[in-house]
ROMARLUM-928802 format. One record per residue: residue in one letter; x, z, y of N, C-alpha, C in turn. Coordinates in nm, 2 decimals, always signed. Atoms other than C-alpha are relative to their C-alpha. Layout:
REM ROMARLUM-928802
<rec><gutor>A</gutor><n_xx>X</n_xx><n_zz>Z</n_zz><n_yy>Y</n_yy><ca_xx>X</ca_xx><ca_zz>Z</ca_zz><ca_yy>Y</ca_yy><c_xx>X</c_xx><c_zz>Z</c_zz><c_yy>Y</c_yy></rec>
...
REM end
This chain:
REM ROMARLUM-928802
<rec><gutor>X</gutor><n_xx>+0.01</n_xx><n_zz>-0.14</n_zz><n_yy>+0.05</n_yy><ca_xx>+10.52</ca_xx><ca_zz>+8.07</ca_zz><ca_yy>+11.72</ca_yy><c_xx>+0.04</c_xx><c_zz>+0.01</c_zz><c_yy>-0.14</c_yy></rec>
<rec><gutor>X</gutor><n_xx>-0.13</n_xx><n_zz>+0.00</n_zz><n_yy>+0.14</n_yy><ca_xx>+10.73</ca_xx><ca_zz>+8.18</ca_zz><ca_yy>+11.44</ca_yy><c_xx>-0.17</c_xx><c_zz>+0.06</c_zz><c_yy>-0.15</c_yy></rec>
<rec><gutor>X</gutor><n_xx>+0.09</n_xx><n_zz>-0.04</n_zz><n_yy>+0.13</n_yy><ca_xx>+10.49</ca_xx><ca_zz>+8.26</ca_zz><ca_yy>+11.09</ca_yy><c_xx>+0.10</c_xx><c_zz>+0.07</c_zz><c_yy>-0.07</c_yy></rec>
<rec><gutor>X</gutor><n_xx>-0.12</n_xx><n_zz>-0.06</n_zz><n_yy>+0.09</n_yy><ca_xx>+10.65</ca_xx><ca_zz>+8.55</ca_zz><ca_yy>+10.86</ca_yy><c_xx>-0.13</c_xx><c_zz>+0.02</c_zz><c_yy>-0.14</c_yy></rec>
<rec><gutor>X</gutor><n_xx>+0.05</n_xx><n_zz>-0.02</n_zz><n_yy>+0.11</n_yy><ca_xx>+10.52</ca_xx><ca_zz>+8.56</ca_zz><ca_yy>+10.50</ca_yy><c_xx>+0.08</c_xx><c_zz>+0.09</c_zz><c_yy>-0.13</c_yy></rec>
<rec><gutor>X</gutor><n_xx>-0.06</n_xx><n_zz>-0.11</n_zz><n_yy>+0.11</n_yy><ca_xx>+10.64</ca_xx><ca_zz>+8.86</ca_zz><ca_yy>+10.29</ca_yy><c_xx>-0.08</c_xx><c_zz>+0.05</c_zz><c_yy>-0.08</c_yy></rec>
<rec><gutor>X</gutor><n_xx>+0.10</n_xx><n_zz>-0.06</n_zz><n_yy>+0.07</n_yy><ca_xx>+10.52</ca_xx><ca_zz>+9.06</ca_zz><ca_yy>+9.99</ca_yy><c_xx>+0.08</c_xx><c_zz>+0.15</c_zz><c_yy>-0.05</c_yy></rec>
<rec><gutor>X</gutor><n_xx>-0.12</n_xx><n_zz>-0.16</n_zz><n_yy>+0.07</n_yy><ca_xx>+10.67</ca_xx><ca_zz>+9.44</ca_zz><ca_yy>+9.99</ca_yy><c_xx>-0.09</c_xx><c_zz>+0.09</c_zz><c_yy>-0.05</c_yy></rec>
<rec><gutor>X</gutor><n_xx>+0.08</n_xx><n_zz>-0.10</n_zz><n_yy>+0.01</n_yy><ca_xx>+10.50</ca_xx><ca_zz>+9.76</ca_zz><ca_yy>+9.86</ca_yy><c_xx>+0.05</c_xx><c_zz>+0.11</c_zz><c_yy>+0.09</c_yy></rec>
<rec><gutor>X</gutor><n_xx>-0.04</n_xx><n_zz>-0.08</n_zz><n_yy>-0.09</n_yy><ca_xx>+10.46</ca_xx><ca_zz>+10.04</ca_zz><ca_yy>+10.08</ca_yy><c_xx>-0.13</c_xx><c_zz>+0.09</c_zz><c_yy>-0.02</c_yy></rec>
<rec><gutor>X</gutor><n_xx>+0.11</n_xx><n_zz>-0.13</n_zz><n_yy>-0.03</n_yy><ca_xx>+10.29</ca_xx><ca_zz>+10.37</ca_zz><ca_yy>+10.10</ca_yy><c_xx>-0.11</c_xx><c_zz>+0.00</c_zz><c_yy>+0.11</c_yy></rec>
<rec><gutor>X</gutor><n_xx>+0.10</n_xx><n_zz>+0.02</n_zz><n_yy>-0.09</n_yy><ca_xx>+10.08</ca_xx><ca_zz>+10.29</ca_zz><ca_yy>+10.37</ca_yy><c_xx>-0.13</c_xx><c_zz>-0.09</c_zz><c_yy>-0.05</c_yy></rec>
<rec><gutor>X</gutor><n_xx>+0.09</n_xx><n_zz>+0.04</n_zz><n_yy>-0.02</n_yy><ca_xx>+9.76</ca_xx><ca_zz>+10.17</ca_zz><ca_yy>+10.38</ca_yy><c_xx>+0.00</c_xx><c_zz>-0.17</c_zz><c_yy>+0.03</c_yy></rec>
<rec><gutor>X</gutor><n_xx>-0.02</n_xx><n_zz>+0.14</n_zz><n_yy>-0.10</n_yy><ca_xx>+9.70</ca_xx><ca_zz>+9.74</ca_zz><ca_yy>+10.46</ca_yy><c_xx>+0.01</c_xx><c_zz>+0.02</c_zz><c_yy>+0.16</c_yy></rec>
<rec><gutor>X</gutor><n_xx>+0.08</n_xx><n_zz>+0.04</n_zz><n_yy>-0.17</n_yy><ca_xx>+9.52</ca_xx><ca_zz>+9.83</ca_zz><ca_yy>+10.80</ca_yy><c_xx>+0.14</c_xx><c_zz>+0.07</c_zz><c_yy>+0.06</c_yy></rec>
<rec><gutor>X</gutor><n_xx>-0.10</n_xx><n_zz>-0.07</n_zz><n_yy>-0.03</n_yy><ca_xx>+9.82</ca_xx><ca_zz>+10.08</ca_zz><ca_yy>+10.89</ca_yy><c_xx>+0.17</c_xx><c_zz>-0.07</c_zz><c_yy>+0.02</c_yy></rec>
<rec><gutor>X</gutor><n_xx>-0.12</n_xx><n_zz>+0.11</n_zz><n_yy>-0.01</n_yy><ca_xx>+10.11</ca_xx><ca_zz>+9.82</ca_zz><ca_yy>+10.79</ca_yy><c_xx>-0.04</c_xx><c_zz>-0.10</c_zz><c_yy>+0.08</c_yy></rec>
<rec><gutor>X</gutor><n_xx>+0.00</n_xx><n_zz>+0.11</n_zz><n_yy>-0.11</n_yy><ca_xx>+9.96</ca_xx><ca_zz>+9.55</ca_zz><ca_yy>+10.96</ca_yy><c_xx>-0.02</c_xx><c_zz>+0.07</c_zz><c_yy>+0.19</c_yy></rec>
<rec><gutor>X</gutor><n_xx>+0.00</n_xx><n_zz>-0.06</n_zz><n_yy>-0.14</n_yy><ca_xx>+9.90</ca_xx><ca_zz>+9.76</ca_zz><ca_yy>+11.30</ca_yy><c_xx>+0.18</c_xx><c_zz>+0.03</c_zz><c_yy>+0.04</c_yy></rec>
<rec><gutor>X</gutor><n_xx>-0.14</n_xx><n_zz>-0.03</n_zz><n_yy>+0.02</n_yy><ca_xx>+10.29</ca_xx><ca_zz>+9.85</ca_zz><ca_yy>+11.23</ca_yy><c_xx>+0.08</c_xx><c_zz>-0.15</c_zz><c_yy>+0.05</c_yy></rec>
<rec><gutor>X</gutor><n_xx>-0.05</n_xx><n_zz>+0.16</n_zz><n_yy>+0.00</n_yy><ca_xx>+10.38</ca_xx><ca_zz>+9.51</ca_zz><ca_yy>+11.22</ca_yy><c_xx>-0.05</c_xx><c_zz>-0.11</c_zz><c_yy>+0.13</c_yy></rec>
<rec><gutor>X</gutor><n_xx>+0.12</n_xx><n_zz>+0.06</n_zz><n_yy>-0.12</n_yy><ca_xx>+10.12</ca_xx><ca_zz>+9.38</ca_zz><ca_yy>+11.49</ca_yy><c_xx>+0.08</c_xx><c_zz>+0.03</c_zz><c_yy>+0.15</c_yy></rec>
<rec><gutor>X</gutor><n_xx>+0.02</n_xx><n_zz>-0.03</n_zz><n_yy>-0.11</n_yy><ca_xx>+10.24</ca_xx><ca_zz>+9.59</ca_zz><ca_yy>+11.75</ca_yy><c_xx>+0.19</c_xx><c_zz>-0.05</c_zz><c_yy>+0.03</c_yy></rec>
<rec><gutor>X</gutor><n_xx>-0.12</n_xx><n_zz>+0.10</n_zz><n_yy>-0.08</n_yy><ca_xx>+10.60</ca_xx><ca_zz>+9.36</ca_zz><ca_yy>+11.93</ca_yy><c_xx>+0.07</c_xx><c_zz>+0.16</c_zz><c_yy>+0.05</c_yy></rec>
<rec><gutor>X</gutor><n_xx>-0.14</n_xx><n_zz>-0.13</n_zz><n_yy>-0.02</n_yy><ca_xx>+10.75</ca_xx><ca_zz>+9.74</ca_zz><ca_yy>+12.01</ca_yy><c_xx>+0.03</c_xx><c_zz>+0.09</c_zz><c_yy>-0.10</c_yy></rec>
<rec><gutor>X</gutor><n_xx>-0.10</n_xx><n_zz>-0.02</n_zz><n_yy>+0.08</n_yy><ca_xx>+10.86</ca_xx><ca_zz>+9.80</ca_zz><ca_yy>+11.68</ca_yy><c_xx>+0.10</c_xx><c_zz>-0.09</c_zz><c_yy>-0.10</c_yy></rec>
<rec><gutor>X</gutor><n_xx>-0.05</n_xx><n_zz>+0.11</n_zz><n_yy>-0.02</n_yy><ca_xx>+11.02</ca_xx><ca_zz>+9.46</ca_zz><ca_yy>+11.65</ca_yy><c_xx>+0.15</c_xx><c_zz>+0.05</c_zz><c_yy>+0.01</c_yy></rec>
<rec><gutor>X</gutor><n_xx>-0.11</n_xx><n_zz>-0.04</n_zz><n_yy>-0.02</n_yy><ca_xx>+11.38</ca_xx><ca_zz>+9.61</ca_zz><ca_yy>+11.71</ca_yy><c_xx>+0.00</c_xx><c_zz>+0.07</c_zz><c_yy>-0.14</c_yy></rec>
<rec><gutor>X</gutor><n_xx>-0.01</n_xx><n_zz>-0.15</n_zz><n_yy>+0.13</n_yy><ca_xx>+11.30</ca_xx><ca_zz>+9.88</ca_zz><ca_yy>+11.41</ca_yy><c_xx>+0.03</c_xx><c_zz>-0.09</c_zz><c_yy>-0.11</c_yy></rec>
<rec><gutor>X</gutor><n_xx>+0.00</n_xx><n_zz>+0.04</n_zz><n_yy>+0.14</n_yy><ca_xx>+11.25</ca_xx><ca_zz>+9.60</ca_zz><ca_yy>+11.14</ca_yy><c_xx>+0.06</c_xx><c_zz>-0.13</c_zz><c_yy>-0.03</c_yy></rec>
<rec><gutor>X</gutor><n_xx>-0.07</n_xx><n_zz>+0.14</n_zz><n_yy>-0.07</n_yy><ca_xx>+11.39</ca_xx><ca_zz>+9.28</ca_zz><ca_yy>+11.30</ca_yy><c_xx>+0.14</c_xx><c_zz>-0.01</c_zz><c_yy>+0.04</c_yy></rec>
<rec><gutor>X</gutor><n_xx>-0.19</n_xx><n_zz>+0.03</n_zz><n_yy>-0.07</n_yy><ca_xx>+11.80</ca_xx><ca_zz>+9.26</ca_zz><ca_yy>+11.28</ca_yy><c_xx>+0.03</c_xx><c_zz>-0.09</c_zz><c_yy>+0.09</c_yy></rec>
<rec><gutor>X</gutor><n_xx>-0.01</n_xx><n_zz>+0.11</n_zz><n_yy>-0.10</n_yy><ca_xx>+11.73</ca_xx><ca_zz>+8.98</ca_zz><ca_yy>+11.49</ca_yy><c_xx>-0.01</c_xx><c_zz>+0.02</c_zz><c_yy>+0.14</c_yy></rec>
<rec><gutor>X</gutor><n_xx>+0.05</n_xx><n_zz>-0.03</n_zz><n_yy>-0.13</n_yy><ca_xx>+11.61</ca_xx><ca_zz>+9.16</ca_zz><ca_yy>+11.79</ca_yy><c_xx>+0.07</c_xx><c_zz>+0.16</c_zz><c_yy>+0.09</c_yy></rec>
<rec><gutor>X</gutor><n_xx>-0.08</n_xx><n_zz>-0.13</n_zz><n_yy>-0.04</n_yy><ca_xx>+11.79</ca_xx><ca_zz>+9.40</ca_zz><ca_yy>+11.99</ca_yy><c_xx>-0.13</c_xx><c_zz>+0.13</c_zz><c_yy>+0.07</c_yy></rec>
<rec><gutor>X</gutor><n_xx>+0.09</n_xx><n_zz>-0.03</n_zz><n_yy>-0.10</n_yy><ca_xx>+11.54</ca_xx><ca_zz>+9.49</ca_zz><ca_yy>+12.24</ca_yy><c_xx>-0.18</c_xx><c_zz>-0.02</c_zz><c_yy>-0.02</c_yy></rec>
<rec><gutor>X</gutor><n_xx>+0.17</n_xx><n_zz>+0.10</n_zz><n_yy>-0.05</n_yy><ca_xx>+11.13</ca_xx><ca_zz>+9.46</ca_zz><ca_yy>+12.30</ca_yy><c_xx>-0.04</c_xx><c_zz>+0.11</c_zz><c_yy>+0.10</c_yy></rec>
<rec><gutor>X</gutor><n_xx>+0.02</n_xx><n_zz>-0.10</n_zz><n_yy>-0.07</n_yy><ca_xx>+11.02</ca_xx><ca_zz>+9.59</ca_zz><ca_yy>+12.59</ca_yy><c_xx>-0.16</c_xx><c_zz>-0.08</c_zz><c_yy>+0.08</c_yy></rec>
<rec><gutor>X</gutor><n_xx>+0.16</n_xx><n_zz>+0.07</n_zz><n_yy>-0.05</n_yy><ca_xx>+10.62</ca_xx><ca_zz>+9.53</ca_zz><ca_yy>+12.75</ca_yy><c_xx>+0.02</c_xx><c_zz>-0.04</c_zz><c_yy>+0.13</c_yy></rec>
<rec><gutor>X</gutor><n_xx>-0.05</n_xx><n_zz>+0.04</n_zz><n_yy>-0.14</n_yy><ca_xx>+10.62</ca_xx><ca_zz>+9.33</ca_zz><ca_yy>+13.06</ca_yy><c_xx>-0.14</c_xx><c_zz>+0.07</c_zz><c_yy>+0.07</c_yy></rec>
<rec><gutor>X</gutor><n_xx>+0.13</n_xx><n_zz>-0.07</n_zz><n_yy>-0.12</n_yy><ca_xx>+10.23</ca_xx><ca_zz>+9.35</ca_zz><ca_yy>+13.15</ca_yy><c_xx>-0.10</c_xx><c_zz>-0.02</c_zz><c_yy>-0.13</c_yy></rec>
<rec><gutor>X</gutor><n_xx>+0.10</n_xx><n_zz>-0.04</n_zz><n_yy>+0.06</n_yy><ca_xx>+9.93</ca_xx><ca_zz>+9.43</ca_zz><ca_yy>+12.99</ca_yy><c_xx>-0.04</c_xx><c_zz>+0.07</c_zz><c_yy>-0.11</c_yy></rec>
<rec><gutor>X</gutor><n_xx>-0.01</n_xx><n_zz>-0.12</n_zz><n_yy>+0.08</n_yy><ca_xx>+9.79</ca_xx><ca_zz>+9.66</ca_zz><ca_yy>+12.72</ca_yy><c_xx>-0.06</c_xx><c_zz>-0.03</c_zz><c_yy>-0.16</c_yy></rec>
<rec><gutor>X</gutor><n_xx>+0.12</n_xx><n_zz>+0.07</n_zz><n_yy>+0.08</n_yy><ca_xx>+9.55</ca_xx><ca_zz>+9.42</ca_zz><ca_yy>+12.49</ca_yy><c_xx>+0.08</c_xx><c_zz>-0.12</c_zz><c_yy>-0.03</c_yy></rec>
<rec><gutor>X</gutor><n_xx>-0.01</n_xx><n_zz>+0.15</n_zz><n_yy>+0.02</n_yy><ca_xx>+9.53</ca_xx><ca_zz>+9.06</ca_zz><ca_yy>+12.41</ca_yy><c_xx>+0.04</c_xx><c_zz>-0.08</c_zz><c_yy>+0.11</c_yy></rec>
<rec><gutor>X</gutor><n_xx>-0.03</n_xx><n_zz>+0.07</n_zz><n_yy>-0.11</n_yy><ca_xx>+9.70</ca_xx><ca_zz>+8.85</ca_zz><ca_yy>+12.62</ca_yy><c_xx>+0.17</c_xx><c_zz>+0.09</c_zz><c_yy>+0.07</c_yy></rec>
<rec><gutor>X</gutor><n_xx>-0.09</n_xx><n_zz>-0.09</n_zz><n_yy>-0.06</n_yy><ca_xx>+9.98</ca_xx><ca_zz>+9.13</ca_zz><ca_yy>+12.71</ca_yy><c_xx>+0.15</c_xx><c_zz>-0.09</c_zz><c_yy>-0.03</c_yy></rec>
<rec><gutor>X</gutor><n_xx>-0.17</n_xx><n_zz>+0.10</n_zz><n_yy>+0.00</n_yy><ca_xx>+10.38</ca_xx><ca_zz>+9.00</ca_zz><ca_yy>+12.75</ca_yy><c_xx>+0.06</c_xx><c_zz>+0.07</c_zz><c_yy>-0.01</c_yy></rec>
<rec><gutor>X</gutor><n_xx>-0.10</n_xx><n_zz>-0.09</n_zz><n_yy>+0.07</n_yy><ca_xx>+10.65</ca_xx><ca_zz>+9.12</ca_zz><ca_yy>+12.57</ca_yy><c_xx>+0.14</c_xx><c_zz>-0.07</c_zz><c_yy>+0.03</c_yy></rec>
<rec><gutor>X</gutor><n_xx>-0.14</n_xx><n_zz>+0.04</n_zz><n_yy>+0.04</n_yy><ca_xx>+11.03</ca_xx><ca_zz>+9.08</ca_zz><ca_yy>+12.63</ca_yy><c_xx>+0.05</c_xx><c_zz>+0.05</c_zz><c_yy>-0.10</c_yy></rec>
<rec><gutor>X</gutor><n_xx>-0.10</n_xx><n_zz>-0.08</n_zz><n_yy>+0.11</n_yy><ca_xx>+11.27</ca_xx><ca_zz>+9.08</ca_zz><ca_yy>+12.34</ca_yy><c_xx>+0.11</c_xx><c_zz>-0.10</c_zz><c_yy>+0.02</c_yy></rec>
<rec><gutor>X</gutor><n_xx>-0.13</n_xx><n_zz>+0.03</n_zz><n_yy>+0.02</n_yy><ca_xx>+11.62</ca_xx><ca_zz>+9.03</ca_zz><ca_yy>+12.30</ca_yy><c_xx>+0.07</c_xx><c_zz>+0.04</c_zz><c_yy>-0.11</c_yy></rec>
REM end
């Protein structure tokens, strides 16, 4: 599992950026790495994510 360690400022809130960052479908928005993320199954912990 990859670990990312960054330090930016941002108008948001911690709890707000990290939910931003947390959630694998906005992975395309901030990740030039990733073309794609799309949910395979589940809604919670444990749920599977394709990306490309």
């Amino acid at each position: 599992m990859g670990r990312y360690i960054a330090t930016i400022r941002s108008p948001s809130s911690a709890e707000r950026a990290f939910d931003y960052m947390a959630d694998l479908r906005n992975f395309e928005e901030w990740d030039p790495g990733v073309r794609s993320s799309t949910l395979v199954a589940g809604t919670s912990q444990g749920r599977r994510q394709r990306m490309t």
